[in-house]
C-alpha positions in Angstrom: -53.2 43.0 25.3 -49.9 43.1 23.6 -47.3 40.4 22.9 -45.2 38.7 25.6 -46.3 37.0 29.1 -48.6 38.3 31.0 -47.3 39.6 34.3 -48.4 39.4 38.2 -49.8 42.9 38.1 -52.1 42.2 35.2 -53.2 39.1 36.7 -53.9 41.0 40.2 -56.2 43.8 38.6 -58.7 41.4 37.2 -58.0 39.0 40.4 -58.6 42.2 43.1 -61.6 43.1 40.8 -63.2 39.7 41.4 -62.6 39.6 45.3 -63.4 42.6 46.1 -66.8 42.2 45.8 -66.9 41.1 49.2 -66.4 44.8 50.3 -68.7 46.9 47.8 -71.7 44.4 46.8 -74.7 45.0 48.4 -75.5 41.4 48.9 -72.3 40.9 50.3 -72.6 43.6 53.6 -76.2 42.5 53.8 -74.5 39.2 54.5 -72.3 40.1 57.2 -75.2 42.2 58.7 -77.7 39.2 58.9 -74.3 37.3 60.7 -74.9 40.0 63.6 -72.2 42.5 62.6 -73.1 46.1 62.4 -71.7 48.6 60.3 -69.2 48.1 57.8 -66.3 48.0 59.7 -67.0 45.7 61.7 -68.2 43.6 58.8 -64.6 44.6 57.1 -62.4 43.3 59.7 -64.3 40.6 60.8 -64.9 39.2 57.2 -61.2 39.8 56.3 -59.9 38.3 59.2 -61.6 35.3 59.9 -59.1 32.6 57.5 -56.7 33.9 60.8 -59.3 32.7 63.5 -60.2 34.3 66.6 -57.4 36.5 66.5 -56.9 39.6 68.6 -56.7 43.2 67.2 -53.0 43.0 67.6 -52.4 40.7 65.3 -54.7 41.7 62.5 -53.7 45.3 62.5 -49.9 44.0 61.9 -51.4 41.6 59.3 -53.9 44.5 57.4 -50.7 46.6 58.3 -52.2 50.1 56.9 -55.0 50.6 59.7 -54.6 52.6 62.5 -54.3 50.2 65.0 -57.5 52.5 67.0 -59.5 51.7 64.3 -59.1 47.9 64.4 -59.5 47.6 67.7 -63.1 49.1 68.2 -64.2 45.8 65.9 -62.1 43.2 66.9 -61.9 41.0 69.4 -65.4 42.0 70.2 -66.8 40.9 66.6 -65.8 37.5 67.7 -68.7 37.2 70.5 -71.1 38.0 67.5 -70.0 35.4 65.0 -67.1 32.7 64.9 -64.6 32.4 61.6 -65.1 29.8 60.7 -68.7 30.4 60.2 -68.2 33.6 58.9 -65.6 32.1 56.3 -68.3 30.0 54.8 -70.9 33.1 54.9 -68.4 35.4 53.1 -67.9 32.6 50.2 -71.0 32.1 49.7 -72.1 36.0 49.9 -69.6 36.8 47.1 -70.4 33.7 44.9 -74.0 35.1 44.9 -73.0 38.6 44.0 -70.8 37.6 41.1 -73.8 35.8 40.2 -75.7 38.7 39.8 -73.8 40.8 38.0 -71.6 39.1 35.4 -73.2 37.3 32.7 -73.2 33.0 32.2 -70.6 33.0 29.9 -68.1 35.0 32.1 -69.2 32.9 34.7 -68.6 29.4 33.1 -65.0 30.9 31.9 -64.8 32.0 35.4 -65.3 28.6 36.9 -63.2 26.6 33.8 -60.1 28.1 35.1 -60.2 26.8 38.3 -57.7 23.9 37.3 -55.3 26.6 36.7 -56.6 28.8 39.2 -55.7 26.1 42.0 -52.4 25.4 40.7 -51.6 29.3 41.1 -53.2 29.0 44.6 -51.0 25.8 45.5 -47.9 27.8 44.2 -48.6 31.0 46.8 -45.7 30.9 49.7 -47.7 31.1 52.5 -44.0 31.4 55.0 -43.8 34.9 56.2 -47.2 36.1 54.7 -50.2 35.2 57.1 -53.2 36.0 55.1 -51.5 33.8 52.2 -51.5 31.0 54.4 -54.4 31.1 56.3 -57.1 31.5 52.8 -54.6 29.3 50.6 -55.8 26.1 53.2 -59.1 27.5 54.1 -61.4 25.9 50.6 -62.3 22.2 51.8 -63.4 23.3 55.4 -65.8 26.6 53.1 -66.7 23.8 50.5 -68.2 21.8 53.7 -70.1 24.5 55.0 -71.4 25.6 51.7 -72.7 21.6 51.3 -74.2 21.7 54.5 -76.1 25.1 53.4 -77.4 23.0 50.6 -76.1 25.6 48.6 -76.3 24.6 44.7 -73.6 23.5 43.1 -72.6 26.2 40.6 -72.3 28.5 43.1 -70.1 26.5 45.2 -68.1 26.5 42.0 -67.9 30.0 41.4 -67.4 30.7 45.3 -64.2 28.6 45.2 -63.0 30.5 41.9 -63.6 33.6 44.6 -61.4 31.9 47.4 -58.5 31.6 44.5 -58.7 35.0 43.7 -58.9 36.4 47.4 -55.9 34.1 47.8 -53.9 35.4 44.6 -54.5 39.2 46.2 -54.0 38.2 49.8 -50.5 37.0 48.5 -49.9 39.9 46.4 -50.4 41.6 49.2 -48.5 40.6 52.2 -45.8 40.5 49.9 -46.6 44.8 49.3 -45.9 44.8 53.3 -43.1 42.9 52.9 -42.1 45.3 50.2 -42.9 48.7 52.5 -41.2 47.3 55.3 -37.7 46.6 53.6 -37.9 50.1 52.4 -38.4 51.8 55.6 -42.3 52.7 55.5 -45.1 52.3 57.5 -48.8 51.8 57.4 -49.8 55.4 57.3 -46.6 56.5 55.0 -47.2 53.8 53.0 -50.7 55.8 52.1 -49.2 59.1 51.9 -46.6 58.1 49.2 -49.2 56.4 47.2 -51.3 60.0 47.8 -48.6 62.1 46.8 -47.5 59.8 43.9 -51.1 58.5 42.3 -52.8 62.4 43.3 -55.8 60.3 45.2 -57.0 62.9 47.5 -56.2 62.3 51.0 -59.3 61.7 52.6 -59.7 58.6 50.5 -57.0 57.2 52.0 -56.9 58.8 55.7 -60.4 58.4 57.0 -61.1 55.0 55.5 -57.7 53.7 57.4 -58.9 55.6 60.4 -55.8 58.2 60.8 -56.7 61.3 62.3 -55.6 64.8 60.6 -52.6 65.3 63.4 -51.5 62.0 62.5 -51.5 62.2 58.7 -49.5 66.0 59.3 -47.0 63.9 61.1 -46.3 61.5 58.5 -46.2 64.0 55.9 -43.7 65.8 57.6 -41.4 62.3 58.3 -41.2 61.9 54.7 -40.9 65.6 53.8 -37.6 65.4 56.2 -36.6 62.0 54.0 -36.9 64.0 50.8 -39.9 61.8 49.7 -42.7 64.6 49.8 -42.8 68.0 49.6 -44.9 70.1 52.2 -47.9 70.0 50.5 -48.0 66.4 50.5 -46.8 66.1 47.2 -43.8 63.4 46.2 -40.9 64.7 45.0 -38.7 62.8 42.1 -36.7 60.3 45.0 -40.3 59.9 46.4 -42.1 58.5 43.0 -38.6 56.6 42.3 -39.3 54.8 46.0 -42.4 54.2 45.0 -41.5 52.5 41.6 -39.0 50.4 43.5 -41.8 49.5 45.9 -44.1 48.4 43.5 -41.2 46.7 41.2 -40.7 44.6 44.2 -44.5 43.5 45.2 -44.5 42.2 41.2 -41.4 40.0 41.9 -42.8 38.9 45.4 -46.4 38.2 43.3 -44.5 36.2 40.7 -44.2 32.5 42.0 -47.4 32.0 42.4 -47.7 31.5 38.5 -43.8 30.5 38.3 -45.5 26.6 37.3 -47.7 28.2 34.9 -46.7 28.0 30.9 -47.5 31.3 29.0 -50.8 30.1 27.5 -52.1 29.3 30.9 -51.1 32.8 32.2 -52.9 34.4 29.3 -55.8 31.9 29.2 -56.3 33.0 33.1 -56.2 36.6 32.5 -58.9 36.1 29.9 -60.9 34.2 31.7 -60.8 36.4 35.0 -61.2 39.5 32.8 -64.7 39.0 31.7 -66.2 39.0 34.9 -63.9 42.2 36.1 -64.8 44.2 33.3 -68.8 43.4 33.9 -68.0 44.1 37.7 -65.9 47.6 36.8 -68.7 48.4 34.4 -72.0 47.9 36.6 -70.1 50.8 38.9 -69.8 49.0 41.7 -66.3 50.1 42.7 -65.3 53.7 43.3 -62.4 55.2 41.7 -59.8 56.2 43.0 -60.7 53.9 45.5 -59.0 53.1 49.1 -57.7 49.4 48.1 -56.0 50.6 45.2 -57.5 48.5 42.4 -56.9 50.3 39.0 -59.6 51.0 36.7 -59.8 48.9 33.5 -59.9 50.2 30.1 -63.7 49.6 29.4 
């Protein structure tokens, strides 16, 4: 890494790469399948949603924002009568703990766990006002930390699953502030997908049918922004569209920045490097697809 501070979107590439175990590890679904929830969506929203509580589908398709609103609801409320959150909060931790436990090393694992110090003092500095995943996971540790007692779980794995919680709070923050971000700029969930398609070249079916939009809808909202002058017909972003998109993603790095406003530059790069060995041994054993639907960059391995 070069010279100067090292910025919110570094620190979110090696934070994403650590949470998102929760969606790809095998241990992790298994988890949410011995909880009673079948199939992965279900799993998905339930998992994801639970820091809210027993919300309706309402509420967490304006939260997850990029769902088709269908989609949500066929798994929510109903996952609710299978599992309650705060149970499921407690499962999830301990699920991914375990499966960064399997696949990163002791070493990355003992760096991941000696940053929590700074790790909590970049959680305590997330503005949870306007962003509701932010505020429901930055509060949720001592109630997990319980649960994960009372499961006699062993200690270093309650360790590592509260480094998890940090980092699934650094990302939940990052992104609420991307819908923030969207919304000031005039895009929605689905366009919000088609830009990032027609910008990035991921190929559509990444992005539509793992956010539930049907093929009528998606030829909608290409032809919205083709009318804008953000696409071209083929899908295809024209120059205002990938300068949008560069202002979008400008923005979600200065809404991602006080969460490490407290933090001098040492600690910033001392947190990247201690997050970075277990995302490279994660982006390595080829557990994440790419492209992939949540966005997460590969690193250079």
């Amino acid at each position: 890494m070069g010279p100067g501070r090292v910025t919110a979107r570094q620190l979110w590439v090696v934070a994403e790469s650590v949470h998102a175990v929760t969606y790809f590890a095998p241990a992790a679904l298994q988890s949410l399948r011995e909880a009673g929830l079948k199939g992965f969506w279900s799993g998905y929203f339930a998992a994801r949603a639970a820091p809210l509580g027993a919300v309706g589908a309402a509420p967490v398709a304006a939260a997850f924002f990029n769902f088709d609103p269908a989609m949500v609801r066929r798994a929510v409320p109903s996952c609710w009568d299978v599992v309650d959150p705060a149970t499921l909060t407690v499962r999830r931790a301990e699920a991914a703990a375990g499966a960064l436990s399997d696949i990163c090393t002791a070493e990355a694992l003992e760096a991941l766990v000696a940053a929590l110090p700074i790790l909590r003092r970049a959680v305590a500095g997330c503005a949870g006002e306007g962003r509701p995943l932010t505020g429901a996971n930055r509060v949720l540790w001592p109630s997990v930390e319980v649960g994960l007692r009372r499961r006699a779980i062993p200690e270093p794995i309650i360790a590592v699953g509260e480094a998890w919680q940090a980092c699934t709070t650094l990302r939940e923050h990052r992104g609420d502030g991307h819908v923030a971000a969207l919304l000031v700029h005039g895009l929605s969930g689905l366009e919000a997908h088609l830009l990032a398609a027609g910008t990035l070249g991921v190929p559509a079916d990444v992005l539509r049918d793992s956010r539930g939009w049907t093929g009528p809808q998606w030829a909608a909202g290409i032809a919205r922004l083709a009318g804008r002058g953000l696409l071209r017909p083929d899908g295809a972003a024209t120059a205002a569209g990938r300068e949008l998109r560069r202002r979008i993603e400008a923005m979600t790095d200065d809404l991602a920045a006080p969460a490490f406003a407290a933090l001098a530059d040492e600690e910033m790069a001392g947190l990247h490097r201690a997050l970075l060995g277990c995302a490279t041994q994660i982006q390595g054993s080829g557990l994440y697809p790419f492209p992939n639907p949540i966005g997460l960059p590969a690193l250079e391995l």
